[in-house]
LUMSEZA-293077 format. One record per residue (C-alpha): residue number from 1; residue in one letter; x, y, z. Coordinates in Angstrom, 1 decimal, padded with zeros to 4 digits, always signed. Last residue first. Example, Ala and Ser with C-alpha at 12.3 -4.5 7.8 and 13.67 -1.06 7.14 Angstrom:
<pts>
resi  resn  px  py  pz
2  s  +013.7  -001.1  +007.1
1  a  +012.3  -004.5  +007.8
</pts>
This chain:
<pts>
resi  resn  px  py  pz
458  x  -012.9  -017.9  +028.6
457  x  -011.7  -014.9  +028.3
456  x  -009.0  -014.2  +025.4
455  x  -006.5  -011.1  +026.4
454  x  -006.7  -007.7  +024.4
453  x  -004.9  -008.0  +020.9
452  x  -002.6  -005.1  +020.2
451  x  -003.2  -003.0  +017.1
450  x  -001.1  +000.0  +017.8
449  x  +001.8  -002.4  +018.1
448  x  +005.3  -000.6  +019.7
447  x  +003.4  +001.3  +022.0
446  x  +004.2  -001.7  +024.7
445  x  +005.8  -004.3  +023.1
444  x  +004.8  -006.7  +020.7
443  x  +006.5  -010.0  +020.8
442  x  +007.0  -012.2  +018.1
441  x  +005.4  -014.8  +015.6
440  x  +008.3  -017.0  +014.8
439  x  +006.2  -020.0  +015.7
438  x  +003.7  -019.2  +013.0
437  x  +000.5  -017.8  +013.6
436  x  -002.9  -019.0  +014.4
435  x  -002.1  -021.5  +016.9
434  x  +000.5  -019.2  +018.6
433  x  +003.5  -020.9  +019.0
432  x  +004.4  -022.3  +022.7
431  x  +008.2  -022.6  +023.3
430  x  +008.3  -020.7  +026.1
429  x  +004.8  -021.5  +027.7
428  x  +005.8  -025.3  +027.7
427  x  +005.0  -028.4  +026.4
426  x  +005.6  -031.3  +028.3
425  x  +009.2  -033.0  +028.3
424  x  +011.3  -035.3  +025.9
423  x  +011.8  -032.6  +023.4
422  x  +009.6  -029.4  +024.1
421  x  +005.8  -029.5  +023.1
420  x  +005.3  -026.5  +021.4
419  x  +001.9  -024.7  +023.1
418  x  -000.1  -023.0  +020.8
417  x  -003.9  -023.9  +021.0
416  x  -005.7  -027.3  +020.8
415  x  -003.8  -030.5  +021.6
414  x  -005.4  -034.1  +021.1
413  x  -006.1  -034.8  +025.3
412  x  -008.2  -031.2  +025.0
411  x  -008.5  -030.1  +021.2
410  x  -006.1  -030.1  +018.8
409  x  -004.0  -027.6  +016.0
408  x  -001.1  -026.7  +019.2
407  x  -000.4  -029.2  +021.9
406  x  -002.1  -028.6  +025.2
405  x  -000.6  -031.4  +027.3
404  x  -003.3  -033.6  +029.6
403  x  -004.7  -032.4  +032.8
402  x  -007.3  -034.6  +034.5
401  x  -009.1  -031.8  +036.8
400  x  -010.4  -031.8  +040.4
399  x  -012.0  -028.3  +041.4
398  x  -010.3  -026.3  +044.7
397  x  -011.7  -023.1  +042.6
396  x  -014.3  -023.7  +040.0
395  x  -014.2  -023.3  +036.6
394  x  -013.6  -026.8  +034.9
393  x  -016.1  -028.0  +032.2
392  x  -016.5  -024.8  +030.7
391  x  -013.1  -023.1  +031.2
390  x  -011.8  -026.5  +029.5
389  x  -008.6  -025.1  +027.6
388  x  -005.4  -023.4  +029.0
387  x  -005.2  -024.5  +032.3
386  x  -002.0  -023.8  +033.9
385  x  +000.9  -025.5  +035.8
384  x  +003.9  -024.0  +037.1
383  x  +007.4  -025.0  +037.0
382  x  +009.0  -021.4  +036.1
381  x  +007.1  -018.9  +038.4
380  x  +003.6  -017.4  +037.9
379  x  +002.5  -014.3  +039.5
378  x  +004.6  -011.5  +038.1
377  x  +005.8  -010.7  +034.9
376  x  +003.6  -012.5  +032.1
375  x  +004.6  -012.0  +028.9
374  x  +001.4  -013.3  +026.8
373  x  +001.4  -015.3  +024.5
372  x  -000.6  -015.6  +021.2
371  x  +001.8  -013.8  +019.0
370  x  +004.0  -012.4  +021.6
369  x  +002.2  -010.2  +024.1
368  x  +002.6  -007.1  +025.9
367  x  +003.6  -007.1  +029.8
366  x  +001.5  -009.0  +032.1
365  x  +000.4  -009.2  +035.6
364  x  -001.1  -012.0  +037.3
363  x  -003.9  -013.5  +039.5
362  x  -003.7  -016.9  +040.2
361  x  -006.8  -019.1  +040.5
360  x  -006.6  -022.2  +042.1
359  x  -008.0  -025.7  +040.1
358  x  -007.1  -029.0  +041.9
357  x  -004.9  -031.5  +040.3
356  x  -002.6  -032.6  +043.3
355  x  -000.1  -031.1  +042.4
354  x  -002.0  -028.0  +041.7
353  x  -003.4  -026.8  +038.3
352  x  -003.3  -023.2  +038.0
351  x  -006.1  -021.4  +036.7
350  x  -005.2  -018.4  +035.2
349  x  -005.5  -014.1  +036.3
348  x  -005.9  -010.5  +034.5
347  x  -008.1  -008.2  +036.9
346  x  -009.8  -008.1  +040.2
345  x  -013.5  -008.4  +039.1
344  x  -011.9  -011.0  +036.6
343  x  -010.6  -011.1  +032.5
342  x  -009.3  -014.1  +031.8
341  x  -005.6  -015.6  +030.4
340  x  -005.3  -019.1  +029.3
339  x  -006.8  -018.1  +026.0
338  x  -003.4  -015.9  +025.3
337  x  -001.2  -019.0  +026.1
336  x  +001.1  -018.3  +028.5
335  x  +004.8  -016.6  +029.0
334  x  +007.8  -016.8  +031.1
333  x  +010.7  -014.8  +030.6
332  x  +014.5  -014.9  +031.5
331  x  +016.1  -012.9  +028.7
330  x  +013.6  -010.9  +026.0
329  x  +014.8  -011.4  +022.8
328  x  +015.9  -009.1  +019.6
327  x  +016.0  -010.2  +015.7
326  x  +012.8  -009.5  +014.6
325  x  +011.7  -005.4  +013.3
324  x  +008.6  -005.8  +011.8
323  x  +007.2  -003.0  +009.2
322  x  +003.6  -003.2  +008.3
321  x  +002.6  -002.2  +004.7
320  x  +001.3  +000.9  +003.3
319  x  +002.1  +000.6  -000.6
318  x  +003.4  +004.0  -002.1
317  x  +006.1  +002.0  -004.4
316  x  +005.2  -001.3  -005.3
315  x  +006.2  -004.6  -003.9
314  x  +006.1  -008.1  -006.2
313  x  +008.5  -006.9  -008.0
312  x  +010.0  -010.2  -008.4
311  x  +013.7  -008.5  -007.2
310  x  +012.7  -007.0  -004.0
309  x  +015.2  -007.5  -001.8
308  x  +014.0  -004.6  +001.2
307  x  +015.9  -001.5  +003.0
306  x  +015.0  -000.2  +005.9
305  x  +014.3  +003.7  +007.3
304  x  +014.2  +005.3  +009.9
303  x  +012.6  +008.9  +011.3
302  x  +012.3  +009.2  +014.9
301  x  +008.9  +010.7  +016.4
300  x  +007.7  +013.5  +017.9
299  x  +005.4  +014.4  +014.5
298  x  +006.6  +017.7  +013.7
297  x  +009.9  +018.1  +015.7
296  x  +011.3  +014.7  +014.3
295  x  +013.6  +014.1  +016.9
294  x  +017.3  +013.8  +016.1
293  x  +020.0  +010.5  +015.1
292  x  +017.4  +009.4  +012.4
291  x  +017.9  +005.7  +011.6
290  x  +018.8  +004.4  +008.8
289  x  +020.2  +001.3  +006.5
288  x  +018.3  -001.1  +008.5
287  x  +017.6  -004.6  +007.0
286  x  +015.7  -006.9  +004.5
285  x  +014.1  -010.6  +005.0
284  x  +012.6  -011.7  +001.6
283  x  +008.9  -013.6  +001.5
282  x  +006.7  -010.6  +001.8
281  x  +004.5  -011.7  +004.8
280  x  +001.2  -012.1  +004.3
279  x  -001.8  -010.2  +006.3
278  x  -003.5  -009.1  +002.8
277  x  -002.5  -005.6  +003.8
276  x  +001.6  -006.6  +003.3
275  x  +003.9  -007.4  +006.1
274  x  +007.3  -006.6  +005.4
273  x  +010.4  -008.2  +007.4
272  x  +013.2  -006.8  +008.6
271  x  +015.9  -008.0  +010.8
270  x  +017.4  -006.1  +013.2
269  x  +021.2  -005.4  +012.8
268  x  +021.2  -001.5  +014.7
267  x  +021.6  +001.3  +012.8
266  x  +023.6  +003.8  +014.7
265  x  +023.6  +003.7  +018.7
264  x  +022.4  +001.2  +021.3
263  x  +023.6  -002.0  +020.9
262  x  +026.5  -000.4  +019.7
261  x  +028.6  -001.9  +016.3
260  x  +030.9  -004.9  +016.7
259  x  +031.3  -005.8  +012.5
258  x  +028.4  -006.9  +011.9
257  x  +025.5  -004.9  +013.6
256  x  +023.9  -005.5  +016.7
255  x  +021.3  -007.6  +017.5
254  x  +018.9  -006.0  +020.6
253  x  +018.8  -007.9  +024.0
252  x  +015.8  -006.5  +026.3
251  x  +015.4  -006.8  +030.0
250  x  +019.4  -006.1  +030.5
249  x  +018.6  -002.6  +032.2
248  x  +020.7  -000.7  +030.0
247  x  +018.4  -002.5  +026.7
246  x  +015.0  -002.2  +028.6
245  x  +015.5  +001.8  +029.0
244  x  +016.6  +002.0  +025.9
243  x  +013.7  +000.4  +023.8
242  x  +011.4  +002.5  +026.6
241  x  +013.0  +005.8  +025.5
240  x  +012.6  +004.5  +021.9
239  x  +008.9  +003.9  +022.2
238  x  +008.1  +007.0  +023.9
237  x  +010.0  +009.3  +020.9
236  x  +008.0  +007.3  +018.9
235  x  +009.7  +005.1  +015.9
234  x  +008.8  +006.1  +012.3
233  x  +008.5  +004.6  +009.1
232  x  +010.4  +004.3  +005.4
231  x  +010.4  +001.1  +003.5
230  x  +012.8  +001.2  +000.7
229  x  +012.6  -001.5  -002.4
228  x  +016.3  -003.1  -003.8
227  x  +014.9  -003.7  -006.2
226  x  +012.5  -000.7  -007.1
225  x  +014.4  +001.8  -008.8
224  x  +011.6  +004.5  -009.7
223  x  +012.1  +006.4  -013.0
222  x  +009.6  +009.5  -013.6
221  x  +008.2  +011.5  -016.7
220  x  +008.8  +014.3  -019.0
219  x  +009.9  +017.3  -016.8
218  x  +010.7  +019.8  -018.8
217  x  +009.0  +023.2  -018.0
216  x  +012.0  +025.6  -017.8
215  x  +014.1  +023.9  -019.9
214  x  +011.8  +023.8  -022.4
213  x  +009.1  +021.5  -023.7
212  x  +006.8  +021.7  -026.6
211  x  +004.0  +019.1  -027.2
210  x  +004.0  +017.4  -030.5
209  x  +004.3  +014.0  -029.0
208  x  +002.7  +014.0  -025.5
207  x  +004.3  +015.5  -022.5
206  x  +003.7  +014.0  -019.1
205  x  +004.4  +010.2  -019.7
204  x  +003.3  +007.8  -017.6
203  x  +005.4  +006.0  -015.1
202  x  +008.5  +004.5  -015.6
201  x  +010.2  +001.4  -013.7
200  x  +013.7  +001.0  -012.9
199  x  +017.4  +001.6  -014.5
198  x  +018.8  +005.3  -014.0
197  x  +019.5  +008.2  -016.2
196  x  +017.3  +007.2  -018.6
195  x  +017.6  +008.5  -022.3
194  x  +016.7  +011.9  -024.0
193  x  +017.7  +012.2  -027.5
192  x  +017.7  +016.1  -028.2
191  x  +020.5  +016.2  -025.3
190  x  +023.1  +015.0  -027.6
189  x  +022.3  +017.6  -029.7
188  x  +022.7  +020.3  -027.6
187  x  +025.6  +018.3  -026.3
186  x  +027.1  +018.9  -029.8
185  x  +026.4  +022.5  -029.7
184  x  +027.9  +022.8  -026.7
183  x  +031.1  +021.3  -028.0
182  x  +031.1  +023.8  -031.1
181  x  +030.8  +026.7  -028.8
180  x  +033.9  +025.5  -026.7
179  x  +036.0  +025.2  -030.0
178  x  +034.0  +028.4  -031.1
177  x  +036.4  +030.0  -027.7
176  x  +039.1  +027.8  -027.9
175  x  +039.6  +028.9  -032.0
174  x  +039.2  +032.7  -030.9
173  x  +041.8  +031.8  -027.7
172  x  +044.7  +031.1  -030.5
171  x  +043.8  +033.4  -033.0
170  x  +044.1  +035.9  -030.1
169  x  +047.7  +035.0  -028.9
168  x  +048.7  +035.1  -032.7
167  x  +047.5  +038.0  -033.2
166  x  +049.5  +039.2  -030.2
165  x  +052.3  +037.7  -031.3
164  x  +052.0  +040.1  -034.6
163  x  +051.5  +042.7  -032.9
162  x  +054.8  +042.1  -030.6
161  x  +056.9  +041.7  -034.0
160  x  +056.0  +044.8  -035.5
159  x  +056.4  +047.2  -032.3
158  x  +059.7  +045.9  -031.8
157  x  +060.2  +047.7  -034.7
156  x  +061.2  +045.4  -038.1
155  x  +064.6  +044.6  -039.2
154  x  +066.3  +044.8  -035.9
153  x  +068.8  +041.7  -037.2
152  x  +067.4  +039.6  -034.7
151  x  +063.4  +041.5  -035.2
150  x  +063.7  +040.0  -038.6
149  x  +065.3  +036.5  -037.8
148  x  +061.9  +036.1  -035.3
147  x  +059.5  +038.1  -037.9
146  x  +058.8  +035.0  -040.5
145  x  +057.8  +032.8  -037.7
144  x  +055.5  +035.2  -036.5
143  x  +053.8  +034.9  -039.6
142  x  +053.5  +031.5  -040.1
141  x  +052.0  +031.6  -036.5
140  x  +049.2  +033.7  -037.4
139  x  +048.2  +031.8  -040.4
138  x  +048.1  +028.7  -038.3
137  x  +045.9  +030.4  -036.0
136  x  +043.8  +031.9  -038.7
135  x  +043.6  +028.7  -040.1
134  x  +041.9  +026.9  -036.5
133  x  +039.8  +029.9  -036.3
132  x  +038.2  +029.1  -039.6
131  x  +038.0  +025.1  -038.6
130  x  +036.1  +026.0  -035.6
129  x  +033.6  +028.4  -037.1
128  x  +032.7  +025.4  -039.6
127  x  +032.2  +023.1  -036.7
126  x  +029.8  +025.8  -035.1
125  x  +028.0  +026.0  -038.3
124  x  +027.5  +022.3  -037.8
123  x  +026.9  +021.9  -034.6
122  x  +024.1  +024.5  -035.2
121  x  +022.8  +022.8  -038.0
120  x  +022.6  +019.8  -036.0
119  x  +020.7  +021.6  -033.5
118  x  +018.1  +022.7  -035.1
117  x  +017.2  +019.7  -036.8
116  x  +016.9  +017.6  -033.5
115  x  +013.5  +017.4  -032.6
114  x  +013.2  +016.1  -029.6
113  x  +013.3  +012.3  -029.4
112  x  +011.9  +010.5  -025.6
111  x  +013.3  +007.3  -023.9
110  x  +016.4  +006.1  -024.9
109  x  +017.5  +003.3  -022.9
108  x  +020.9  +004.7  -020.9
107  x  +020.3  +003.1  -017.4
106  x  +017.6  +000.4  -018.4
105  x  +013.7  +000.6  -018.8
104  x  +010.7  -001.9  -017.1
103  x  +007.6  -000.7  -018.2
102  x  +005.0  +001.5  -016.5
101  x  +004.9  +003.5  -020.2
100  x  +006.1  +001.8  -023.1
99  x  +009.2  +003.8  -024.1
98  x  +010.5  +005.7  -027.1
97  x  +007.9  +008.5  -027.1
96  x  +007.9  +011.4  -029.9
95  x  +008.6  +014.4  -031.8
94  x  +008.8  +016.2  -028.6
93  x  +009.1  +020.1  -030.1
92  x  +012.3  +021.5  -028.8
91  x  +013.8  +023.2  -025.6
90  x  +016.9  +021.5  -024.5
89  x  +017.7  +019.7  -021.3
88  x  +014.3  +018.0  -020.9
87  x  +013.5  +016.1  -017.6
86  x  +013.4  +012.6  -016.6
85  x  +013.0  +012.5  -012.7
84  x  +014.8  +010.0  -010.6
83  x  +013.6  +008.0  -007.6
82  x  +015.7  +005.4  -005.8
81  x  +015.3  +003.1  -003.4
80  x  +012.0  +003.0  -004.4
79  x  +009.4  +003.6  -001.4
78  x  +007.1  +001.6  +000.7
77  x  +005.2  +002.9  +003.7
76  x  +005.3  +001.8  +007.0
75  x  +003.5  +001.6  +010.6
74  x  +005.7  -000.2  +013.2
73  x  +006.1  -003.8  +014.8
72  x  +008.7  -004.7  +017.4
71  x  +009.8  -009.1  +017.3
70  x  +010.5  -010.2  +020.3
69  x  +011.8  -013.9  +020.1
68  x  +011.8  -015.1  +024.4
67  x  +014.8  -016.5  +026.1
66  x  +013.0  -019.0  +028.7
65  x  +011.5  -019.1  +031.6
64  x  +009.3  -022.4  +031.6
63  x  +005.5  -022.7  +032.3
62  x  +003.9  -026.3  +032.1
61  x  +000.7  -026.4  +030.1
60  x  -002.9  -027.2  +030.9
59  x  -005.2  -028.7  +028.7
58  x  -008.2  -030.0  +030.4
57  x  -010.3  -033.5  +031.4
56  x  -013.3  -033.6  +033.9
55  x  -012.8  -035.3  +036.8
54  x  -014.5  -039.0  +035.7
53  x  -018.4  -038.5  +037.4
52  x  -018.8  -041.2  +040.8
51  x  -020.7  -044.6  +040.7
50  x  -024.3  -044.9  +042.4
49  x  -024.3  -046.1  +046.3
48  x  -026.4  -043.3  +047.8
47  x  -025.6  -041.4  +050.8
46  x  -026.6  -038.3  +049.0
45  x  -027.9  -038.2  +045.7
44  x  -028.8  -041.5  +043.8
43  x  -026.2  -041.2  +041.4
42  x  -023.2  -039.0  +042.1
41  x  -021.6  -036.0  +041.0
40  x  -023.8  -033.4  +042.6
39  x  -026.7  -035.1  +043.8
38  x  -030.2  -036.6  +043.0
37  x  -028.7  -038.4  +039.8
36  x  -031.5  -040.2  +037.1
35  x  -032.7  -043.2  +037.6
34  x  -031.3  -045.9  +035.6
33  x  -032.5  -047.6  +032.3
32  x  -033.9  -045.1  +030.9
31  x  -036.8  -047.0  +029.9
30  x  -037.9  -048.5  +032.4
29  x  -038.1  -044.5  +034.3
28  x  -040.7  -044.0  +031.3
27  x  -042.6  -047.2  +031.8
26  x  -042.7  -046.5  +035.3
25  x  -044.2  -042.9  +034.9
24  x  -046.8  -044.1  +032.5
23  x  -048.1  -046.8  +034.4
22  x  -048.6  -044.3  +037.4
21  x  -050.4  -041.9  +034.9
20  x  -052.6  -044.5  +033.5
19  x  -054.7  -045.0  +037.0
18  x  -055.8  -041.6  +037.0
17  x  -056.8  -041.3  +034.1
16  x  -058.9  -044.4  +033.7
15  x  -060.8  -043.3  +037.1
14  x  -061.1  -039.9  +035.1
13  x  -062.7  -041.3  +032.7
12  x  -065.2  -043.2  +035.1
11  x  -066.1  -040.2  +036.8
10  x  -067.4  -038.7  +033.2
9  x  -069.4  -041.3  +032.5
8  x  -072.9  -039.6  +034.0
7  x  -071.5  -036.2  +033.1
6  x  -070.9  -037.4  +029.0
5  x  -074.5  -038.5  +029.0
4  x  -076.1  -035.5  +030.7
3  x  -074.8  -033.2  +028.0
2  x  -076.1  -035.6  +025.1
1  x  -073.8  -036.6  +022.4
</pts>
């Protein structure tokens, strides 16, 4: 097209342009349907007659003091209750292995054969030795007997008769002496047969058949007792002053042992439970069977240990595991959700949720957490409301908000997070479970769980 031909219609195009772009416009508003808002919260802005938003709707919960499960948590590492090694008692050539190795043996299985020729032929030179001394005994006392009506009549010297008690005398320890020689002889080879001491699980084998052992260099393999298992760990010389501390000052209420022992001496009734790296929880509860009474000058710590049913085998010796001690509660305390607590400029604080359903933050302080609540120790009382989910439709001070319950597994209105609802009431921070663990999930105090989760901001 020529150049001068599109200029001489160009001022009609843009007439057409021009008068599209108003058309356009309504159709587009037409077809929304209504106009969209001018104002915060309201249709038509300011002054304008559109209908107000719905408040929007969160999960709050109602705080309650309460007797909290605490529940310490420690470093540990497995052990067999009992560890025994097999060693040689006799030198001889290991003719050979009786036992599968890393199987299951019982007290008195045999286990290894040494060669026994040896020894039998000892025993049973010995044995001859012993019937020789047992003749010359008798022979000794026939004669003795034939020099008591002698030495009456003063037949024979005294002389006489006291030699020939005195052979008698030494016939007598001669047959003790090869009698004791024999016996050895028969341990000997006894000992050629060597059979657990204990009942557990062997490992493998350090002599092979044909190898010689001795006495000296005898130690064949080991026996671990596994059922019950042992878990051995360490409480810090901080942790235990605190653990105290809390205990005089009734904050803390520890089990004691059956039969009236201390709260705060001896092995205390805790129970134990053993979780495993997976994160699972070995499914038998075990208990304290020691606890150090000194500091561990090497590592500051106090040396305990518990004891764990272990009869499917399902623990090994050697496993690092996580020891937690349940049993103990903390009187009087109030608690939150973890996700209810935020990070601010000032520190920790919540949202409460008014009487009149208006949003105020509350800054508080908190003291370890249990599962996924946190103690909280000043700044809330028993009674109080507090937001737990809808940070991001409700986050500003003096807000109005439609609280509903926050029950665990849901959302807001359905439940989302770990608040228990208690019987006939709303659910409260006392009773809340964490959503991700169960409701036994315990406190963690501080030092006592190197692994501590920081607070959830929303």
């Amino acid at each position: 097209m020529p150049r001068h031909s599109f200029l001489s219609r160009a001022p009609s195009i843009f007439k057409c342009a021009l008068i599209a772009l108003p058309l356009l416009a309504c159709a587009v508003l037409t077809g929304c349907g209504k106009p969209a808002p001018t104002g915060p919260g309201r249709a038509g802005g300011p002054g304008g007659t559109g209908e107000a938003m719905p408040p929007p709707e969160v999960s709050v919960i109602t705080v309650q003091a309460g007797n909290l499960p605490i529940e310490l948590e420690y470093a540990g590492q497995t052990a067999g209750s009992r560890e025994t090694e097999v060693r040689a008692r006799v030198a001889g050539i290991l003719q050979r292995r009786l036992f599968t190795e890393g199987s299951t043996v019982k007290a008195g299985q045999p286990l290894f054969q040494i060669d026994s020729a040896g020894f039998q032929t000892q025993a049973a030179s010995l044995n001859a030795s012993v019937a020789l001394a047992r003749a010359r005994v008798d022979q000794a006392r026939r004669d003795q007997a034939r020099l008591v009506p002698l030495i009456a009549e003063k037949a024979i010297s005294q002389k006489e008769f006291d030699d020939a008690k005195s052979a008698l005398d030494v016939a007598e320890a001669t047959l003790k002496q090869t009698q004791a020689q024999a016996s050895e002889a028969q341990l000997n080879l006894a000992y050629a047969l060597v059979t657990a001491p204990i009942g557990g699980i062997t490992t493998t084998a350090n002599k092979s058949d044909g190898s010689l052992v001795s006495a000296a260099d005898s130690l064949l393999t080991t026996i671990v007792q596994t059922d019950p298992m042992f878990v051995n760990f360490s409480v810090s010389e901080s942790d235990f002053i605190s653990l105290n501390k809390r205990v005089r000052e009734g904050k803390l209420n520890v089990p004691s042992q059956a039969g009236g022992g201390k709260k705060t001496g001896g092995n205390l009734g805790f129970a134990v439970q053993v979780k495993l790296a997976d994160g699972s929880v070995h499914p038998r509860t075990g208990k304290l069977n020691f606890s150090g009474q000194r500091v561990n000058p090497q590592t500051g710590s106090i040396d305990v240990r518990a004891e764990i049913p272990n009869t499917d085998g399902s623990l090994r010796p050697g496993q690092f595991v996580r020891v937690l001690l349940g049993g103990a509660t903390r009187p009087d305390t109030l608690s939150v959700p973890q996700r209810a607590v935020i990070d601010s400029p000032m520190g920790k604080m919540v949202f409460k949720v008014t009487p009149d359903n208006k949003l105020a933050p509350q800054p508080v302080e908190l003291d370890g957490w249990t599962g996924g609540n946190w103690v909280v120790t000043k700044g809330l009382q028993s009674g109080d409301r507090v937001l737990v989910e809808g940070f991001i439709k409700a986050n500003q001070p003096g807000m109005t908000v439609k609280p509903v319950p926050y029950v665990a597994g849901g959302g807001a209105g359905g439940g989302a997070g770990g608040a228990g609802r208690a019987p006939g009431g709303p659910p409260t921070a006392a009773a809340s479970p964490n959503a991700a663990q169960p409701a036994s999930s315990a406190q963690k105090l501080p030092g006592a769980d190197i692994n501590r989760a920081p607070a959830a901001s929303q």
